[in-house]
DSSP file (Angstrom, degrees, kcal/mol; ACC not computed):
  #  RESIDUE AA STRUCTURE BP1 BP2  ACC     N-H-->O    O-->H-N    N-H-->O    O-->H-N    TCO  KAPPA ALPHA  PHI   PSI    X-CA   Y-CA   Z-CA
    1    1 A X              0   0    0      0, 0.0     2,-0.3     0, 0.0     5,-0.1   0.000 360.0 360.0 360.0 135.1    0.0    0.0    0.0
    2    2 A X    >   -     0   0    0      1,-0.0     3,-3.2     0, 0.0     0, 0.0  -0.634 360.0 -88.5-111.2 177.5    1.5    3.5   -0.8
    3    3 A X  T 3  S+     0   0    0      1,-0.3     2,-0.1    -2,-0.3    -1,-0.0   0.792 127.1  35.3 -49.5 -80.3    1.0    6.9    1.0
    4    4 A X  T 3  S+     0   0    0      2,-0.1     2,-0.8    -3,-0.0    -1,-0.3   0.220  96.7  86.9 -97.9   8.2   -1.7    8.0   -0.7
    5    5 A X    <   +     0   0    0     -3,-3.2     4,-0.1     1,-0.1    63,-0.0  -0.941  44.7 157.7 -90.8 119.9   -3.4    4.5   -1.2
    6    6 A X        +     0   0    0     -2,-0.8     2,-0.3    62,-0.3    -1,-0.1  -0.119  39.5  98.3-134.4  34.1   -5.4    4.4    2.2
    7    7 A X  S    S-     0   0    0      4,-0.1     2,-0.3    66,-0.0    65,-0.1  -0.719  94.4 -91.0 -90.5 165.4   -8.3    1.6    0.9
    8    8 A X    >   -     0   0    0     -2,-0.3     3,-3.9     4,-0.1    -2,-0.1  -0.563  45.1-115.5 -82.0 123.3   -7.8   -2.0    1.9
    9    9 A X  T 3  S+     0   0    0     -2,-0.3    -1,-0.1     1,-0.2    -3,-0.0   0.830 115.5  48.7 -32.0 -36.5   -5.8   -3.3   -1.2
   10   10 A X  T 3  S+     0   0    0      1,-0.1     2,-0.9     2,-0.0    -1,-0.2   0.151  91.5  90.0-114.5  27.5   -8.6   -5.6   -2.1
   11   11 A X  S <  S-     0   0    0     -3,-3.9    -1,-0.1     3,-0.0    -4,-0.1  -0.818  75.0-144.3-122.1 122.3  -11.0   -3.0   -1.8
   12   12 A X        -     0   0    0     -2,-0.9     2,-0.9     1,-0.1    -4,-0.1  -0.172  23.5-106.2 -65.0 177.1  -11.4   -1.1   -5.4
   13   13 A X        -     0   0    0     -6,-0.1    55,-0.1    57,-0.0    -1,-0.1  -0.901  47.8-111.5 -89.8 109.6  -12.0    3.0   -5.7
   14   14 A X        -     0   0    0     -2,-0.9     3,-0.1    53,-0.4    57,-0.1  -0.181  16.5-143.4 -66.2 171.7  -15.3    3.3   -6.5
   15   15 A X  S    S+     0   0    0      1,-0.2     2,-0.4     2,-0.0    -1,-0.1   0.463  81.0  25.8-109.5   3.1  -16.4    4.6  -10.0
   16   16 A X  S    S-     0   0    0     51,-0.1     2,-0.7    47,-0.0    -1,-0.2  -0.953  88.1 -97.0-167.8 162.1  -19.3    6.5   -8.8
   17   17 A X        -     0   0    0     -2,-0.4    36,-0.1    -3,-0.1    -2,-0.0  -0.552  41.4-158.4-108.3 122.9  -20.6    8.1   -6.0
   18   18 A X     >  -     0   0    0     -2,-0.7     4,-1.3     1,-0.0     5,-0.2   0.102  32.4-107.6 -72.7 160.0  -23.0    5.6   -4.1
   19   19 A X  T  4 S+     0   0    0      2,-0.1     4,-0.1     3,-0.1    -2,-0.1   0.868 126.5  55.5 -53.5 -37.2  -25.8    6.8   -1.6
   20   20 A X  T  > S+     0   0    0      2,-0.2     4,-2.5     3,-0.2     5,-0.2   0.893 107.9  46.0 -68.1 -68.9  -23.6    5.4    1.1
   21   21 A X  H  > S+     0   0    0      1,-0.3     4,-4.0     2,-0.3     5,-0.2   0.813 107.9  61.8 -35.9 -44.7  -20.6    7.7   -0.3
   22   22 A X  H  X S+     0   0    0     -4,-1.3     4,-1.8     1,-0.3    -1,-0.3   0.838 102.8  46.8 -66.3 -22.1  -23.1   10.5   -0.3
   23   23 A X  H >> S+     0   0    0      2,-0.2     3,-1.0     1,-0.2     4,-0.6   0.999 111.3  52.0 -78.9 -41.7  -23.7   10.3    3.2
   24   24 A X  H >< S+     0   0    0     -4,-2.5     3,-2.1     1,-0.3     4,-0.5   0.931 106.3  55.3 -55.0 -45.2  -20.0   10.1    4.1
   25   25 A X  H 3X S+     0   0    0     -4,-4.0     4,-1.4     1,-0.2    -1,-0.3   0.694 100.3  52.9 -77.4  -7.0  -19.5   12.8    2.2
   26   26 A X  H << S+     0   0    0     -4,-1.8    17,-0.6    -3,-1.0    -1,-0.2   0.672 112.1  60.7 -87.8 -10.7  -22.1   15.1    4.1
   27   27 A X  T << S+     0   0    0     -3,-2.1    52,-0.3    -4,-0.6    -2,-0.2   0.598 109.3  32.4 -88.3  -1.9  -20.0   13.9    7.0
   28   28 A X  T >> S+     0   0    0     -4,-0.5     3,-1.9     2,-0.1     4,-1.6   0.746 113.1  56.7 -91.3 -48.5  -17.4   14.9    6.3
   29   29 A X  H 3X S+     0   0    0     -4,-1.4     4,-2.5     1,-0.3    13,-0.2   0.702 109.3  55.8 -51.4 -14.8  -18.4   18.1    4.5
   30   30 A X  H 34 S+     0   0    0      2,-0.2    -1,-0.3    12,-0.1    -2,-0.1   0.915 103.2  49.7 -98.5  -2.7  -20.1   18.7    7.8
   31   31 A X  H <4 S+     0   0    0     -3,-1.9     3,-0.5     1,-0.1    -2,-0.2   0.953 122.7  43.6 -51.0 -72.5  -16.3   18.3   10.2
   32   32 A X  H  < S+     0   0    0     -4,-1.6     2,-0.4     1,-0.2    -3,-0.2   0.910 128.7  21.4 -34.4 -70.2  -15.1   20.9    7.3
   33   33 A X  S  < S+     0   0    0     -4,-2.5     9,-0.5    -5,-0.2     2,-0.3  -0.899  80.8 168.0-115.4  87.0  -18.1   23.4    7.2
   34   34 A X        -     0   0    0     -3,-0.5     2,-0.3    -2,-0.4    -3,-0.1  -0.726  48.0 -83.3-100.2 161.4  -20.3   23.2   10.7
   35   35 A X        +     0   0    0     -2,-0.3     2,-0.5     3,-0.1     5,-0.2  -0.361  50.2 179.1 -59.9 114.7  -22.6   25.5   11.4
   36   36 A X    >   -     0   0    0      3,-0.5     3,-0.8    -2,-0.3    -3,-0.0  -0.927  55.3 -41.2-126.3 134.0  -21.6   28.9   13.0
   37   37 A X  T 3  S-     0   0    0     -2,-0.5    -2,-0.0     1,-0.3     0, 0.0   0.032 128.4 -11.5  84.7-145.5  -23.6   31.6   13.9
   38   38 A X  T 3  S+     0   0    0     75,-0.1     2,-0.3     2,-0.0    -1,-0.3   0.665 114.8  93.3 -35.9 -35.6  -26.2   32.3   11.2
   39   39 A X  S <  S-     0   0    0     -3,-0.8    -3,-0.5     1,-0.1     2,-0.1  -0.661  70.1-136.8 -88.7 138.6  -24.6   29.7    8.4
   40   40 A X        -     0   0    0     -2,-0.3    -4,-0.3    -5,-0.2    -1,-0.1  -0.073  28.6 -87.8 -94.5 178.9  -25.9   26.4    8.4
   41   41 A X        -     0   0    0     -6,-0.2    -7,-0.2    -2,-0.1    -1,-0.2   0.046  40.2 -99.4 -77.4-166.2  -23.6   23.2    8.1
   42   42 A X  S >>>S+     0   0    0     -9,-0.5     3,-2.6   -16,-0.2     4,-1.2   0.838 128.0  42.9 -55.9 -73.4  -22.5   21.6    5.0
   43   43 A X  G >45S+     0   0    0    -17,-0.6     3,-0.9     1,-0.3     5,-0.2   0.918 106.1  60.9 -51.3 -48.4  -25.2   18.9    5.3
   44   44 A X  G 345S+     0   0    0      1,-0.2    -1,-0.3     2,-0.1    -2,-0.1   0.756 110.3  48.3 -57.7 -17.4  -28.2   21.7    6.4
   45   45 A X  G <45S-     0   0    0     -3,-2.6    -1,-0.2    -5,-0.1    -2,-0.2   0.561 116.8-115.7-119.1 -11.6  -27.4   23.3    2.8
   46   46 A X  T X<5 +     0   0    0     -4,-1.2     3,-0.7    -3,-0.9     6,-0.3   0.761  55.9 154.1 107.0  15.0  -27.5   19.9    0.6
   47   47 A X  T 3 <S+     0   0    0     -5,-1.0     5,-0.3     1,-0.2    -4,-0.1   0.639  74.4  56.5 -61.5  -6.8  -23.9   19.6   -0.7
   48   48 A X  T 3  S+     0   0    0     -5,-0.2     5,-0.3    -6,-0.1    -1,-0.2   0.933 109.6  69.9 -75.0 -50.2  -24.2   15.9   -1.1
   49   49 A X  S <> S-     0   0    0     -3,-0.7     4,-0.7     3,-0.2     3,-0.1   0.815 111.4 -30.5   1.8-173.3  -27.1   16.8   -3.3
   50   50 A X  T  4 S+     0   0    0      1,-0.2     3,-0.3     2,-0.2     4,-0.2   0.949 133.6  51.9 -13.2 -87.0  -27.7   18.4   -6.6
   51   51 A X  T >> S+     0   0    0      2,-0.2     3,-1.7     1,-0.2     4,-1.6   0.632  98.5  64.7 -67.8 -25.7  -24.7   20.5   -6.4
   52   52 A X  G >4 S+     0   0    0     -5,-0.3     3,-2.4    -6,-0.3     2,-0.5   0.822 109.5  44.8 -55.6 -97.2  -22.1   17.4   -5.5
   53   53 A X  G 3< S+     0   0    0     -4,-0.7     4,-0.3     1,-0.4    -1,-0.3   0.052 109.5  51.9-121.7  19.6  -22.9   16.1   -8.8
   54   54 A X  G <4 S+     0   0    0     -3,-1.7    -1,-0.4    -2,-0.5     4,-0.3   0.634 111.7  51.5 -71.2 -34.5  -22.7   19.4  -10.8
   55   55 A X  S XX S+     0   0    0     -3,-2.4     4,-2.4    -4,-1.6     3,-0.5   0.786 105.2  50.1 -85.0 -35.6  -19.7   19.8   -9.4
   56   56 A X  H 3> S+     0   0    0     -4,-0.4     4,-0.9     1,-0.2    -1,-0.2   0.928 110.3  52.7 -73.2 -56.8  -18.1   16.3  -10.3
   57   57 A X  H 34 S+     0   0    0     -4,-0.3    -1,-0.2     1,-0.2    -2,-0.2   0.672 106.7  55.7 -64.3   5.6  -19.2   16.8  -13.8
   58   58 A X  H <4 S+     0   0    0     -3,-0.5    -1,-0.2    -4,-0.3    -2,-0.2   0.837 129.5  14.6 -84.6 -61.1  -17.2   20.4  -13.6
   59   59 A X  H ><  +     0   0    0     -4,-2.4     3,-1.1     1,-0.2     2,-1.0  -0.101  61.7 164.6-124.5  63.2  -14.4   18.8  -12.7
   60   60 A X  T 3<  +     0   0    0     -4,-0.9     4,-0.2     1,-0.4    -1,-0.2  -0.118  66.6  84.8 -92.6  22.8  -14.2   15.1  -13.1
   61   61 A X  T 3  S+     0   0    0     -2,-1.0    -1,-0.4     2,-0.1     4,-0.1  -0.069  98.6  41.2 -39.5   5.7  -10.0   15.2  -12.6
   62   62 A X  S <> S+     0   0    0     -3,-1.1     4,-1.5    -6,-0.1    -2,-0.2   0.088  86.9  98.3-142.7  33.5  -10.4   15.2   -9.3
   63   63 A X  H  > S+     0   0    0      2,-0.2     4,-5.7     3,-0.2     5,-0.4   0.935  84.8  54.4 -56.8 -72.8  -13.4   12.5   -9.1
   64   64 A X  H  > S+     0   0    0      1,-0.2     4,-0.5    -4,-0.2    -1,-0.1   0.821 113.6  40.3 -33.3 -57.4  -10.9    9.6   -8.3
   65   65 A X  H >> S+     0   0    0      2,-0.2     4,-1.1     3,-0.2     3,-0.8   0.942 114.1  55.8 -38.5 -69.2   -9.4   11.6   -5.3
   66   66 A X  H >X S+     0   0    0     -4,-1.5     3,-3.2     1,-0.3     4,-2.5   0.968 117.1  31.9 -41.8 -69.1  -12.7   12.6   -4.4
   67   67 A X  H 3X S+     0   0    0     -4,-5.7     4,-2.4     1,-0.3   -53,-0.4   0.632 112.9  58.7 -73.5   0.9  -14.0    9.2   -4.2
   68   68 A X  H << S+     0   0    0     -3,-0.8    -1,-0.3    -4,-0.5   -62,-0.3   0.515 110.4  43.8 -95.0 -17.9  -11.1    7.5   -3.1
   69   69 A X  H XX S+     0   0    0     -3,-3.2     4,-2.4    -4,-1.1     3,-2.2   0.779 111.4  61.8 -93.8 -53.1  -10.9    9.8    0.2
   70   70 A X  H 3< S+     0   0    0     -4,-2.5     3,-0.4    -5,-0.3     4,-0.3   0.889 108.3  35.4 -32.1 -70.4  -14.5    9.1    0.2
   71   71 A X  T 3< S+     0   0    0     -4,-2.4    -1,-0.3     1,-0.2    -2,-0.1   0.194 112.1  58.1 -93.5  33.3  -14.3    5.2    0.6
   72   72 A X  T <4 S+     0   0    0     -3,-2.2    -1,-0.2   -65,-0.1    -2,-0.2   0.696 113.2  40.1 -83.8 -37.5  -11.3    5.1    2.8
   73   73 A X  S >< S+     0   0    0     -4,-2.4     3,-1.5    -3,-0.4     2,-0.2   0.327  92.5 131.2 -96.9   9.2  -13.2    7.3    5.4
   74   74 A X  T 3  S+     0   0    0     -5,-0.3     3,-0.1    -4,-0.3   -53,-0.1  -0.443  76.6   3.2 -73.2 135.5  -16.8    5.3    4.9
   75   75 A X  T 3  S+     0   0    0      1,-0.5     2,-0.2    -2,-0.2    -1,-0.2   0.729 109.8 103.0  94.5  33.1  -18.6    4.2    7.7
   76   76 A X  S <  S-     0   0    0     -3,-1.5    -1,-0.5     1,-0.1     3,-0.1  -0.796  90.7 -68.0-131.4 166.9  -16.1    5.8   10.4
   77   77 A X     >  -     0   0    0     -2,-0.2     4,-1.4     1,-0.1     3,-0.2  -0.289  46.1-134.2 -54.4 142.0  -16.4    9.1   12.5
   78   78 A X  H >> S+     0   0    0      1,-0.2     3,-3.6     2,-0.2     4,-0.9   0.923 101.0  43.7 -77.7 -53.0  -16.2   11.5    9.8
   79   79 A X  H 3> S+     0   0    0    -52,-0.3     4,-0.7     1,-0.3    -1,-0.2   0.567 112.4  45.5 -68.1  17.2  -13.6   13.5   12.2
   80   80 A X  H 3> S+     0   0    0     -2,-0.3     4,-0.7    -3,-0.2    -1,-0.3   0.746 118.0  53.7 -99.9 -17.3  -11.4   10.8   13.5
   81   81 A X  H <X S+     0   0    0     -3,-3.6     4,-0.8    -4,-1.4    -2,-0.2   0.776 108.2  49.2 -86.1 -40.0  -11.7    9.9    9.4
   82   82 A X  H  X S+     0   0    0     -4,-0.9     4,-1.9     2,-0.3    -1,-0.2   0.871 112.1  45.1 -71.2 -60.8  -10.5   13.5    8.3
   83   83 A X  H  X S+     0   0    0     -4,-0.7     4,-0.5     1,-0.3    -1,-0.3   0.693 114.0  44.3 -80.4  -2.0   -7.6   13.6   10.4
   84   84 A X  H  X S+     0   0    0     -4,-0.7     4,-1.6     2,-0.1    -2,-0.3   0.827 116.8  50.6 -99.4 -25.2   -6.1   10.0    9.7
   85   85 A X  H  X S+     0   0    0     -4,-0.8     4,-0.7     2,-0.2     8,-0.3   0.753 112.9  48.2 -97.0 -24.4   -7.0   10.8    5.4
   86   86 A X  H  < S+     0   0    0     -4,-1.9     4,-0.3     1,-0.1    -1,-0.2   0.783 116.5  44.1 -64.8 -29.1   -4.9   14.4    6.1
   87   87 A X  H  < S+     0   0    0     -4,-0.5     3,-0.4    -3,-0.2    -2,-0.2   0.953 131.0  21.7 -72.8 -44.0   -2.3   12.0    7.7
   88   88 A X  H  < S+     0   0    0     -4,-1.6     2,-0.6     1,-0.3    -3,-0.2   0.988 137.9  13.2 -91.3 -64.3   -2.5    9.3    4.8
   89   89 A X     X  +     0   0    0     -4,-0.7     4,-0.5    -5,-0.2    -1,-0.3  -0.826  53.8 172.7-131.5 110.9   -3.9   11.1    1.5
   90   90 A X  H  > S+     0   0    0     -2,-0.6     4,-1.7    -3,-0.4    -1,-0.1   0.552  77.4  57.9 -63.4 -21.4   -3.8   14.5    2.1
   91   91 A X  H  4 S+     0   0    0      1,-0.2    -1,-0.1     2,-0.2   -26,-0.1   0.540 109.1  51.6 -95.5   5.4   -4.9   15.1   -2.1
   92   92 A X  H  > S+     0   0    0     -7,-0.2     4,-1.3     2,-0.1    -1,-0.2   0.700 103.3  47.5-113.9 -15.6   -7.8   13.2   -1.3
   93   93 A X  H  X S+     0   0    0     -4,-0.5     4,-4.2    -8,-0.3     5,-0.5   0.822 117.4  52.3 -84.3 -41.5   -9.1   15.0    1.7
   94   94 A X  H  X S+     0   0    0     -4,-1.7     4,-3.0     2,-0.2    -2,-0.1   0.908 102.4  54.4 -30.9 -48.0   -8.5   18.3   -0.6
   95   95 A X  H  > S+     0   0    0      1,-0.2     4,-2.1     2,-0.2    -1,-0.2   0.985 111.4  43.2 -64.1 -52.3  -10.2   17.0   -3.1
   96   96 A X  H  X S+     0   0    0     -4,-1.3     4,-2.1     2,-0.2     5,-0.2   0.949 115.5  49.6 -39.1 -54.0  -13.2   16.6   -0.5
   97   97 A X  H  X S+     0   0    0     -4,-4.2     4,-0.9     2,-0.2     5,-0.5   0.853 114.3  48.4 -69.4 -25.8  -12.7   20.1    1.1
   98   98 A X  H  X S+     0   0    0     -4,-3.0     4,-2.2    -5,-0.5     5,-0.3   0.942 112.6  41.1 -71.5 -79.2  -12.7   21.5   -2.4
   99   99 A X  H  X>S+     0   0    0     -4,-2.1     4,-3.2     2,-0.2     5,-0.6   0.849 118.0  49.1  -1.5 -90.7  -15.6   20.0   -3.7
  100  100 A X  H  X5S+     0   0    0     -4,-2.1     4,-1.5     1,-0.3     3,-0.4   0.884 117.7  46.1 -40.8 -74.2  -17.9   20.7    0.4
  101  101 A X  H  X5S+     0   0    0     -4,-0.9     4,-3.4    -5,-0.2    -1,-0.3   0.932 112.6  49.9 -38.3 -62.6  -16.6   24.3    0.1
  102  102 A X  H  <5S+     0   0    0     -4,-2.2    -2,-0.2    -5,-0.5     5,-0.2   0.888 114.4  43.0 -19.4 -61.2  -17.7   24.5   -3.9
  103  103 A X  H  <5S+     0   0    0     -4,-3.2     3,-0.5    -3,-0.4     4,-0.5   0.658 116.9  52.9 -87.6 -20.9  -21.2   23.1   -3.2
  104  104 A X  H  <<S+     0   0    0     -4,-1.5     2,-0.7    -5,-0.6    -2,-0.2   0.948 106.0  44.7 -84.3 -47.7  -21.4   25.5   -0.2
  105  105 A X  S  < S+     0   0    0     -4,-3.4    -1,-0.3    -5,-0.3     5,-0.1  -0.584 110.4  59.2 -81.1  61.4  -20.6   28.8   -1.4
  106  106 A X  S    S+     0   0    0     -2,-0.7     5,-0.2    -3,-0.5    -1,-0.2  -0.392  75.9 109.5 -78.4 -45.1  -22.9   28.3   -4.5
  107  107 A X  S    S-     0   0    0     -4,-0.5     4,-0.4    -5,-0.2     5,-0.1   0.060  73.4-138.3 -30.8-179.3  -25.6   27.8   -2.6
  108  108 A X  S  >>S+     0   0    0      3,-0.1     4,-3.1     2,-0.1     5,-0.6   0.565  99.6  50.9-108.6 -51.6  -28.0   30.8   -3.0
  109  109 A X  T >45S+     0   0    0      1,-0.3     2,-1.5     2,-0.2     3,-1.3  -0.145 119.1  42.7 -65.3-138.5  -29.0   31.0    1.3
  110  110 A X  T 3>5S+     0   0    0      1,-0.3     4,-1.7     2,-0.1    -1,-0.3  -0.405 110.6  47.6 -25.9 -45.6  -25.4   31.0    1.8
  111  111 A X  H >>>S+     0   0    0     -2,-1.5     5,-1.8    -4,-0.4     4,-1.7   0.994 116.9  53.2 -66.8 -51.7  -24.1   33.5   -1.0
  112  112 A X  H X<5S+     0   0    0     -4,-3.1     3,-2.0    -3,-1.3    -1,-0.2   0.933 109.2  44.8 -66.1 -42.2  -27.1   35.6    0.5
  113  113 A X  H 34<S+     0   0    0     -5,-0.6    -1,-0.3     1,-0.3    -2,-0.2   0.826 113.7  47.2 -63.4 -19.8  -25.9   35.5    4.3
  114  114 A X  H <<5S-     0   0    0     -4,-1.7    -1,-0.3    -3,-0.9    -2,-0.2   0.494 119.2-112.9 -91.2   2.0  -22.5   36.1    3.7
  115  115 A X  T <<5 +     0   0    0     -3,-2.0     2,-0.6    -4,-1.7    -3,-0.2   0.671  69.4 129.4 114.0   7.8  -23.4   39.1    1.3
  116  116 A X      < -     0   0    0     -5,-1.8    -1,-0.2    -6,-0.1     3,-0.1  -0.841  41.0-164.5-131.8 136.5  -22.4   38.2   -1.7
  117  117 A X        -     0   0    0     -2,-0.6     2,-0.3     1,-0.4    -1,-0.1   0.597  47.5-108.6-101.9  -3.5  -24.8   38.3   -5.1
  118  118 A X        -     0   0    0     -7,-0.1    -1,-0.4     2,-0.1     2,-0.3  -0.714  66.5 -20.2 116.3 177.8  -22.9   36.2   -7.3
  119  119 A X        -     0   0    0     -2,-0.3     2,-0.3    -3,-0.1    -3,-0.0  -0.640  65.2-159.4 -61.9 131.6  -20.9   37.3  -10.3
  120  120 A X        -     0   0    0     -2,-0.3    -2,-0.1     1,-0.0    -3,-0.0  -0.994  22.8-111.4-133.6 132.4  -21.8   40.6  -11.7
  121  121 A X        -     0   0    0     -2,-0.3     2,-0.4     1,-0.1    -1,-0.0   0.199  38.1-165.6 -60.4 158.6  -21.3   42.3  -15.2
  122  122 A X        -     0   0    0      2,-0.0     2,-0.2     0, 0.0    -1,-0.1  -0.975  13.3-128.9-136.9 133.5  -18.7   45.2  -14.7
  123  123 A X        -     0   0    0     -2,-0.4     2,-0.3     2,-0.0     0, 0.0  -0.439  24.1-172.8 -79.9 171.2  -18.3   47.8  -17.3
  124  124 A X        -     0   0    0     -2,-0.2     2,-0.4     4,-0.0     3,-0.0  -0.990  18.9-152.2-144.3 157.8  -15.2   48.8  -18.7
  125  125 A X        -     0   0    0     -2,-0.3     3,-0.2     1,-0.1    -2,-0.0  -0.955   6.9-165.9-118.4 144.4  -13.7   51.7  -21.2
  126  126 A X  S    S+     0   0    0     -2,-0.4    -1,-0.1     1,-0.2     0, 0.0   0.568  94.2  50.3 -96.5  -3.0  -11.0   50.5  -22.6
  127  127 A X  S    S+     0   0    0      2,-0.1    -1,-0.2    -3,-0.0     2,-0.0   0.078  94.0  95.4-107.4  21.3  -10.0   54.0  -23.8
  128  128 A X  S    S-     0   0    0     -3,-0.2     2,-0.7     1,-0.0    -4,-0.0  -0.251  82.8-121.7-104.1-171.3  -10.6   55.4  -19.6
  129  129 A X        -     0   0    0     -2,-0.0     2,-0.6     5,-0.0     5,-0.1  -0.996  30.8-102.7-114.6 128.1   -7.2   55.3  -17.9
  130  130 A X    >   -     0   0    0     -2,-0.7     3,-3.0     1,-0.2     4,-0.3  -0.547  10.7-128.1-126.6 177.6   -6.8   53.1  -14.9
  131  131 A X  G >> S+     0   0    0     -2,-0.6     3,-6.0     1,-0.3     4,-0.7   0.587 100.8  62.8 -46.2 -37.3   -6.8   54.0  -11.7
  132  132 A X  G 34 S+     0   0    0      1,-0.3     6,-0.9     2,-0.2    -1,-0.3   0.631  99.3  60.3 -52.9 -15.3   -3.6   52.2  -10.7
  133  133 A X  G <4 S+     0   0    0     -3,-3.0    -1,-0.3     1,-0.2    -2,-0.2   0.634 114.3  27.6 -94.8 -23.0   -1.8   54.3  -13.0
  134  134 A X  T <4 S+     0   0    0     -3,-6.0    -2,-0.2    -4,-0.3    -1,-0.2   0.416 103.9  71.2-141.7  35.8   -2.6   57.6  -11.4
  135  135 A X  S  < S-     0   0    0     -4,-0.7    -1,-0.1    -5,-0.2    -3,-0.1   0.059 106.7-100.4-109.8  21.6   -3.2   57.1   -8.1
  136  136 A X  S >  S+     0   0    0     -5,-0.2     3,-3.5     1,-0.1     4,-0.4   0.090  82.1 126.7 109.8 -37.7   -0.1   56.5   -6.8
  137  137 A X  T >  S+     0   0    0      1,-0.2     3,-0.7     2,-0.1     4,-0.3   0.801  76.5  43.0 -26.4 -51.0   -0.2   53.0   -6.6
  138  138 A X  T 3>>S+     0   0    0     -6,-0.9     4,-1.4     1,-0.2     5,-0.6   0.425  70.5 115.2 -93.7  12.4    3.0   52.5   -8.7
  139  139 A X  H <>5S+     0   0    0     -3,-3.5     4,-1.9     1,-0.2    -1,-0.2   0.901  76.7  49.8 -41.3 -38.3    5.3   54.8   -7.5
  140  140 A X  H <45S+     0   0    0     -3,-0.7    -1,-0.2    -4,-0.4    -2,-0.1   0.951 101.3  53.2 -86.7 -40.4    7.4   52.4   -6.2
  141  141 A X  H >45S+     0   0    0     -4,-0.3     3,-1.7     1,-0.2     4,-0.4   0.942 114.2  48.0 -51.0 -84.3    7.9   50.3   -8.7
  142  142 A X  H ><5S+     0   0    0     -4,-1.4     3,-0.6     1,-0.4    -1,-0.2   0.675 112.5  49.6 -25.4 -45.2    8.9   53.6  -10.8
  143  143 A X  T 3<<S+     0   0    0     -4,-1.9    -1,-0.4    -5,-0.6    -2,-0.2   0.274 107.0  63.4 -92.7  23.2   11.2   54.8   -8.1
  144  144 A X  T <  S-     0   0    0     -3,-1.7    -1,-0.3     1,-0.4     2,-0.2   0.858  91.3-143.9-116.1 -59.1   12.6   51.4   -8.1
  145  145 A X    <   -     0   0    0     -3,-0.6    -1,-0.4    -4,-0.4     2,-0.2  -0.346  34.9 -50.4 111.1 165.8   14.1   50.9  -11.5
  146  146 A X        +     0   0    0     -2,-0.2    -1,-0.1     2,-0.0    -4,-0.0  -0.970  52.4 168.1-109.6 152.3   14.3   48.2  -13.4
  147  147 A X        +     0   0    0     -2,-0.2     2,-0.2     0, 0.0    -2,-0.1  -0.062   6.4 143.1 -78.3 171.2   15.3   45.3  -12.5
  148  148 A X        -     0   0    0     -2,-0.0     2,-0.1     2,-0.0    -2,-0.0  -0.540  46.3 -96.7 152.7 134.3   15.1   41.4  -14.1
  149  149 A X        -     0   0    0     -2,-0.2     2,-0.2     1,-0.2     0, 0.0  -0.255  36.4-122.0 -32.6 143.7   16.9   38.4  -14.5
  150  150 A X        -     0   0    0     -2,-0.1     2,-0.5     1,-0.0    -1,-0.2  -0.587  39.1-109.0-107.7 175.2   18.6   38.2  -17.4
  151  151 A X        -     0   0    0     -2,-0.2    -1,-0.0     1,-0.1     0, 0.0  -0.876  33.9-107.2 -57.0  78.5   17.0   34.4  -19.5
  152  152 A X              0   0    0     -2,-0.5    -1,-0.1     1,-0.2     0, 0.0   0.488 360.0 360.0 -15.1 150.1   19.4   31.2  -19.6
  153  153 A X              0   0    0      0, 0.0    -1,-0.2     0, 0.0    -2,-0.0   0.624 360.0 360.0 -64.2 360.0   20.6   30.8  -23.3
């Protein structure tokens, strides 16, 4: 078994994410994201859900991971699970925390209790100057010279 294999050798990575899987992963997602204050858990917002399997299909390079952290930590406390898969595969508890964060901040009640309205069009002139250029911002760099590394032959 190598570092980052932490399933039982004769136990395969599954190739899609199970009911059973889903539930780990809302138990984990909820170790990650628990409810504070106003903001509701992982699990109170549905990330096993819907959005879990928008999210695989976004980025289905890091499926394997996902689901390979997934059935190392099934059917254990998800936080005793968390911290022995941070010890053992650390790119497979990422993959999880990426993924439970993803599906949380998408939510719509979440975006709207933290404030935040989504993506929004911004104009621009391309002809407008901008600000960085005359508010000071680069002064130092001006007063600086320049400098650079010269490029191997």
């Amino acid at each position: 078994m190598t570092m980052h294999d932490t399933t039982a050798p004769d136990t395969p990575v599954p190739q899609q994410l199970t009911d059973e899987l889903r539930q780990t992963f809302a138990g984990m997602s909820d170790v990650l994201i628990p409810r504070s204050g106003p903001l509701p858990s992982a699990r109170e917002v549905g990330v096993h859900e819907e959005a879990i399997d928008r999210l695989l299909a976004l980025r289905p390079d890091l499926k394997e991971r996902f689901l390979r952290g997934l059935a190392a930590c099934h059917g254990q406390d998800p936080e005793q699970a968390a911290r022995r898969l941070n010890e053992t595969d650390p790119t497979a508890l990422a993959a999880i925390g990426l993924f439970a964060s993803a599906a949380y901040y998408i939510d719509p009640k979440v975006r709207e209790l933290i404030g935040y309205p989504g993506q929004t069009a911004r104009t621009y002139d391309p002809d407008e100057t901008p600000g960085y250029m005359v508010n000071g911002q680069l002064q130092r760099v001006i007063d600086r010279g320049p400098i650079y590394r010269p490029t191997p032959r």
